[in-house]
C-alpha positions as CSV (number, residue, x, y, z in Angstrom):
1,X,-15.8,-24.4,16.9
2,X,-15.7,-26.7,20.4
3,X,-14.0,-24.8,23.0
4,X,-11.8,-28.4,24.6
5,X,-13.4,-31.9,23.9
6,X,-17.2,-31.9,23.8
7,X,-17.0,-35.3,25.4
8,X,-14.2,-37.4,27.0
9,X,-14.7,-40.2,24.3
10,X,-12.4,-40.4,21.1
11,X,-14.9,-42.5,19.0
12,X,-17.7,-39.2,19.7
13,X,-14.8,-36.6,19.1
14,X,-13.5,-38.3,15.6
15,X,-17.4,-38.9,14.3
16,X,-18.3,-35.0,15.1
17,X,-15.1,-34.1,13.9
18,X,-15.9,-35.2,10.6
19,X,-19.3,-33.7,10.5
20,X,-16.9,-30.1,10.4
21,X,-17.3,-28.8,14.0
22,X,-13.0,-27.6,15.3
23,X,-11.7,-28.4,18.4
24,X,-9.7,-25.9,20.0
25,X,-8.6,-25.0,23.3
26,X,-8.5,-21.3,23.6
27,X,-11.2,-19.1,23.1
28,X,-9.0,-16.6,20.9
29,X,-8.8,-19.3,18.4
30,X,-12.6,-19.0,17.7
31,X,-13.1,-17.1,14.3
32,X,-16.9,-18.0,14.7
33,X,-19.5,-19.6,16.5
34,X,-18.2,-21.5,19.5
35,X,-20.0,-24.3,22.0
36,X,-18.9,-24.3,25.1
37,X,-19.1,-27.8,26.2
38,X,-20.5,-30.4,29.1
39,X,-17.5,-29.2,31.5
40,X,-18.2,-25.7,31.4
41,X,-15.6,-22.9,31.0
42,X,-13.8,-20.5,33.4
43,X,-15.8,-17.1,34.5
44,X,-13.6,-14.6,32.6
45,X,-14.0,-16.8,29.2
46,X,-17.5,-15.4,29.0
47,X,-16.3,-11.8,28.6
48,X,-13.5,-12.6,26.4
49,X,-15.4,-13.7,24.2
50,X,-18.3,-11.1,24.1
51,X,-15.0,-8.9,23.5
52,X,-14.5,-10.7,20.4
53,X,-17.9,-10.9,18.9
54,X,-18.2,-14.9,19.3
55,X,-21.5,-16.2,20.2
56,X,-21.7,-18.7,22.4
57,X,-23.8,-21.9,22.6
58,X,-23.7,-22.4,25.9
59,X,-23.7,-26.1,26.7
60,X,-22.7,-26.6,30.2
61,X,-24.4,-29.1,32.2
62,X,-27.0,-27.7,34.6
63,X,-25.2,-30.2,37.3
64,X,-21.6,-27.8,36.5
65,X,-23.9,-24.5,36.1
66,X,-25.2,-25.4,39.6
67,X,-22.1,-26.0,41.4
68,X,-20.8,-22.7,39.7
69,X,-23.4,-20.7,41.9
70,X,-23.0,-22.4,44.6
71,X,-19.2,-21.8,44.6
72,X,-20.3,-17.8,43.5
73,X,-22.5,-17.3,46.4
74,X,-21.0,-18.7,48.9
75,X,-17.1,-17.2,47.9
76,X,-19.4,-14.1,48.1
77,X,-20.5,-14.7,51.9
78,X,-16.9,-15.3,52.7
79,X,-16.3,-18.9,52.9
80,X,-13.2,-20.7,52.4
81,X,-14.1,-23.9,49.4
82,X,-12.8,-26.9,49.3
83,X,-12.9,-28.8,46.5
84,X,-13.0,-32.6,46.0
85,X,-11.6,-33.4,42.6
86,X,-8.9,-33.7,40.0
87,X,-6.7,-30.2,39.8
88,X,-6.8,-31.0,36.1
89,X,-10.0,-32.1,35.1
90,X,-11.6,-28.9,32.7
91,X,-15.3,-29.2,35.0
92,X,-13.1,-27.9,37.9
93,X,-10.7,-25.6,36.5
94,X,-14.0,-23.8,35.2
95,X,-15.5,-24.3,39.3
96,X,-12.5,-23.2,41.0
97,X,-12.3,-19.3,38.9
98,X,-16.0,-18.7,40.6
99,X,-14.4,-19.6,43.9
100,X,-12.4,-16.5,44.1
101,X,-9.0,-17.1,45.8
102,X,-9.9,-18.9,48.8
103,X,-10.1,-22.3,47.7
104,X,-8.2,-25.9,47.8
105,X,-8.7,-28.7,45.5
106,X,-8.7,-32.2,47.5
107,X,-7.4,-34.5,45.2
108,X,-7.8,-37.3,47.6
109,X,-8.2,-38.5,50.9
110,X,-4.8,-37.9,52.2
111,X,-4.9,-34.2,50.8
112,X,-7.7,-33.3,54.1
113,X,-4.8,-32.0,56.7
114,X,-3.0,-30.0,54.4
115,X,-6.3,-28.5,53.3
116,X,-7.0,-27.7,56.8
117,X,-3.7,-26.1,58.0
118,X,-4.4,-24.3,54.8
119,X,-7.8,-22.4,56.0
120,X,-6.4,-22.8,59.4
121,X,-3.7,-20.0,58.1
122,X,-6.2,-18.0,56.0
123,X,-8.3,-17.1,59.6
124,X,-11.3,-17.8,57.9
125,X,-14.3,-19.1,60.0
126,X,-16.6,-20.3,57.5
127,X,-15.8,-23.6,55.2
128,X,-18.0,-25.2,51.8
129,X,-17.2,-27.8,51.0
130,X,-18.3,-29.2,47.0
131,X,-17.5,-32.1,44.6
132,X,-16.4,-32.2,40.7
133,X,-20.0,-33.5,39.6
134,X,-17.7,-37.1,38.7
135,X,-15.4,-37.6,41.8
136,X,-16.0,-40.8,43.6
137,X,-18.8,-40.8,46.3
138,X,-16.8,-43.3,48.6
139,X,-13.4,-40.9,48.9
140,X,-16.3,-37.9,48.9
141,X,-17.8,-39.5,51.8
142,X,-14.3,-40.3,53.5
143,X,-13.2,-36.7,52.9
144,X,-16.4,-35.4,55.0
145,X,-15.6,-38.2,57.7
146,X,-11.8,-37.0,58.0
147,X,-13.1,-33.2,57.9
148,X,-15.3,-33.3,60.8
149,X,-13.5,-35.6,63.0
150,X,-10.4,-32.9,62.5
151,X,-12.3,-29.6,62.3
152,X,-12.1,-27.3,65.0
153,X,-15.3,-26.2,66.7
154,X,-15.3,-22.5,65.5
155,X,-16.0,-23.1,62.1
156,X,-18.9,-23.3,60.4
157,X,-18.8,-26.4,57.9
158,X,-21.9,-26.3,54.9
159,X,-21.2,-29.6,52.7
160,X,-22.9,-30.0,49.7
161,X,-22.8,-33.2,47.8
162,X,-22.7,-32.0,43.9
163,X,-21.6,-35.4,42.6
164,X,-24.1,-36.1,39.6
165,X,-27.0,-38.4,41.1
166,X,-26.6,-40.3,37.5
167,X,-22.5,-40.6,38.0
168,X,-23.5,-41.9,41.8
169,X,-26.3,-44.5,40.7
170,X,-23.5,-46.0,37.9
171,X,-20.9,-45.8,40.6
172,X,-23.0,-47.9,43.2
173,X,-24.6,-50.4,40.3
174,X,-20.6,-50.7,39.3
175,X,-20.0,-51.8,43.0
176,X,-22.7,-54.1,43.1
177,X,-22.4,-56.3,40.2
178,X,-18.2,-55.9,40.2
179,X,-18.9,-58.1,43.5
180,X,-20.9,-60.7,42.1
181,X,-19.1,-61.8,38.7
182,X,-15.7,-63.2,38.2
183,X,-14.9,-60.7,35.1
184,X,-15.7,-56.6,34.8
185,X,-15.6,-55.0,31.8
186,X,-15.7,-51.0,31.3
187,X,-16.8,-49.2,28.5
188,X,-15.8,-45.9,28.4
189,X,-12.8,-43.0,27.0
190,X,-9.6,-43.8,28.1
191,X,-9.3,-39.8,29.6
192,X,-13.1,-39.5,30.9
193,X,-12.9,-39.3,34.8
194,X,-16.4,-40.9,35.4
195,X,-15.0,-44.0,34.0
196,X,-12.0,-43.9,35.7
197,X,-13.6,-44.4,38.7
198,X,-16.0,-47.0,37.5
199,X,-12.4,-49.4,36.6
200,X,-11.3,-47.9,40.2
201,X,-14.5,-49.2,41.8
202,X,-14.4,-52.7,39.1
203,X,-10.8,-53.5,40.1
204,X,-11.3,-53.2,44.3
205,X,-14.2,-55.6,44.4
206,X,-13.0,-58.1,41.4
207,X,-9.4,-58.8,40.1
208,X,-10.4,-59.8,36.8
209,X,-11.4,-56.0,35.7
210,X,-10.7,-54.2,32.6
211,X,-11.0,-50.8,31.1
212,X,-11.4,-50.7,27.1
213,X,-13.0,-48.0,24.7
214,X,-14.1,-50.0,22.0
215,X,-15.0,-54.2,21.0
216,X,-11.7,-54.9,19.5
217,X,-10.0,-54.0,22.7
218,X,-11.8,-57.7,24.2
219,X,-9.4,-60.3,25.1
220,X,-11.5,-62.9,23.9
221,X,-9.7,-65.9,24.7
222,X,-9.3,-64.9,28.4
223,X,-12.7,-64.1,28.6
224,X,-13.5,-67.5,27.5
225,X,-12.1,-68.8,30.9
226,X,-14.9,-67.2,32.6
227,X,-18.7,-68.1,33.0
228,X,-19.8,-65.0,34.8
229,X,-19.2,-61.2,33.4
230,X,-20.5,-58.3,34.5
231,X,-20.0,-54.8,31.9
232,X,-20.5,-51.0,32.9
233,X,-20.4,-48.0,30.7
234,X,-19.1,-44.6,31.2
235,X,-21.4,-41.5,31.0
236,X,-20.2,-40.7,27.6
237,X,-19.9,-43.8,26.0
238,X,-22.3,-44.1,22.8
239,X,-25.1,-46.6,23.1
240,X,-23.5,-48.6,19.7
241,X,-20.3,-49.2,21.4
242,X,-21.9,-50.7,24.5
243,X,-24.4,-52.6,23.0
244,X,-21.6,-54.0,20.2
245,X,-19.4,-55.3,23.6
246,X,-22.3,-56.6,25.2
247,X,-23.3,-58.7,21.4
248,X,-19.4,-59.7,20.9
249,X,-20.0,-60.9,25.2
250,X,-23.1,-63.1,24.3
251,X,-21.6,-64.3,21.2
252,X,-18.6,-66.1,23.3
């Protein structure tokens, strides 16, 4: 059993899915051995499980396992959290139940005063402030900015940037080549958040920027109007599908 999607890629899920492993999405649907995947779980699954007699292979990405005790210890010294990423997304619905109940997840920029009257209210003195290990390092950076210049002077601010260095290095080399090419292509899962961002970052810096999962999503005959065309991946993209866009590309 896969406790949620190992991966945010359909082409991964449906070739593992074949090979037997079952998806599910609560852990009292396990009747056997269960992996806990990439995004890691919430706190209390743990126990649930050890209740049930399931034994877990524990996949969670040192990145996640890192931000979870960080969140841990600091919740533990008394800090108020906020935390930069999507409400949704599995990595932080895992992050935010080590946060104990002081915590507020910034979507996005805009989200920064509410956040504030928020721990302004809660009398707390002491603020962390962490990232989904996939959030975009130009709104993380903003968020600081907006933080600090609003902040009053009485609280103690510890930042910590826990977006993945490999996530940043493919956001930045997105940002770079989007600027110099007259077409982007990204290759990644339609839901995956990492690549999300990549098409965010694609689309801001060229208008001719496109988001697709596999080579038969290629509009070939638009494509041909172009001389110049630049491709990034997403994290969980499979090497074949990148490297069968890239040959389909040079075949043009």
């Amino acid at each position: 059993y896969c406790l949620g999607e190992i991966v945010h890629n359909r082409q991964v899920i449906n070739s593992i899915k074949e090979k037997g492993l079952i998806f599910i999405d609560d852990i009292e649907d396990a009747k056997g051995k269960t992996v806990i995947r990439a995004h890691g779980i919430r706190k209390e699954i743990y126990d649930l499980a050890n209740k049930k007699g399931i034994e877990l292979k524990d996949y969670t990405c040192p990145n996640v396992l890192k931000i979870h005790k960080i969140a841990e210890e600091y919740a533990g010294k008394g800090f108020f959290i906020f935390l930069c990423g999507s409400k949704e997304h599995p990595e932080n619905i895992g992050t935010i139940s080590y946060c104990d109940k002081n915590v507020y997840v910034i979507e996005k920029e805009d989200n920064v005063e509410e956040a504030l009257e928020i721990l302004k209210n809660s009398n707390i003195n002491k603020l962390l402030i962490i990232s989904q290990t996939t959030y975009s390092l130009e709104k993380f950076n903003e968020i600081e900015k907006r933080v600090k210049s609003k902040l009053p002077k009485n609280i103690e601010l510890i930042l910590k940037n826990t977006i993945c260095k490999a996530t940043e290095v493919r956001q930045q080399e997105t940002d770079e080549i989007s600027k110099n090419v007259e077409y982007m292509v990204i290759v990644g899962g339609a839901n995956s958040s990492n690549t999300k961002k990549l098409y965010e970052i694609g689309k801001k810096n060229c208008n001719n920027c496109i988001c697709i999962e596999t080579t038969e999503e290629l509009p070939i005959q638009e494509i041909k109007n172009y001389n110049k065309v630049g491709v990034m991946a997403g994290a969980s993209t499979p090497q074949e599908v990148i490297q069968n866009v890239v040959d389909k590309l040079n075949n043009i």
